[in-house]
C-alpha positions in Angstrom: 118.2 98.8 108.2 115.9 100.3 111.2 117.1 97.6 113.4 120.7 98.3 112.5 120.6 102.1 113.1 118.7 101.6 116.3 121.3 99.4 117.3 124.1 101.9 116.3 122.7 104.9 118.1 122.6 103.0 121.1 126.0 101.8 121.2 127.6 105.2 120.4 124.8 106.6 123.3 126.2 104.5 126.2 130.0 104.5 125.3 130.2 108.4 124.7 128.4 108.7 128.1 129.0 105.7 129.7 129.7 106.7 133.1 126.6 108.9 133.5 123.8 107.4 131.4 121.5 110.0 130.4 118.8 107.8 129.7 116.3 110.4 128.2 119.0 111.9 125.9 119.4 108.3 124.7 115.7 107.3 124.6 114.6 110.2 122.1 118.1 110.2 120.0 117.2 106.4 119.4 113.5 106.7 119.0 114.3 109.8 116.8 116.5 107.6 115.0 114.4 105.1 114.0 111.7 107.1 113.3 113.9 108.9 110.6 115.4 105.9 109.1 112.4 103.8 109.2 110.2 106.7 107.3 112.9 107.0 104.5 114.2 103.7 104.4 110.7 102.5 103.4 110.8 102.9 99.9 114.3 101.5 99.8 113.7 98.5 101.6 110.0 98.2 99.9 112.3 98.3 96.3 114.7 95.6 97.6 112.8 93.0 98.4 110.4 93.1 95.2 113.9 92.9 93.5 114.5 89.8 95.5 110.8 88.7 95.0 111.3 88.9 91.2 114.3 86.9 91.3 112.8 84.2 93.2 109.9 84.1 91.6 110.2 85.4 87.7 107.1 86.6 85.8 105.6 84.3 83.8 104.2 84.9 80.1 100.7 84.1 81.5 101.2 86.1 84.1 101.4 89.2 82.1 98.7 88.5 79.3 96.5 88.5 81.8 97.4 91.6 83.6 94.7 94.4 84.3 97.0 97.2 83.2 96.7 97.1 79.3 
């Protein structure tokens, strides 16, 4: 998702100013970017792949009988 927005920003960077680059305009837009994204994206991303964990790897019976939390 970081990767993606980073990759976004710089596109739309370079073609709205493609003749003149403004390079530092561009660096701290995308670095501000994925900064944002990557702080709020965390717990989203963090969610999604114990989702996928869980249904690659289903919790066992044994598993949870022998759980700390009780």
């Amino acid at each position: 998702m970081t990767g993606g927005a980073l990759i976004a920003t710089l596109v739309i960077g370079v073609v709205t100013s493609y003749p003149d680059l403004a390079i530092f305009k561009l660096l701290v837009s995308t670095i501000g970017v994925t900064l944002f994204v990557g702080v709020l994206g965390y717990p989203i991303s963090y969610t999604s792949w114990l989702a996928v964990d869980l249904i690659m790897r289903p919790v066992e019976s044994g598993e949870i009988a022998n759980s700390p939390i009780e």
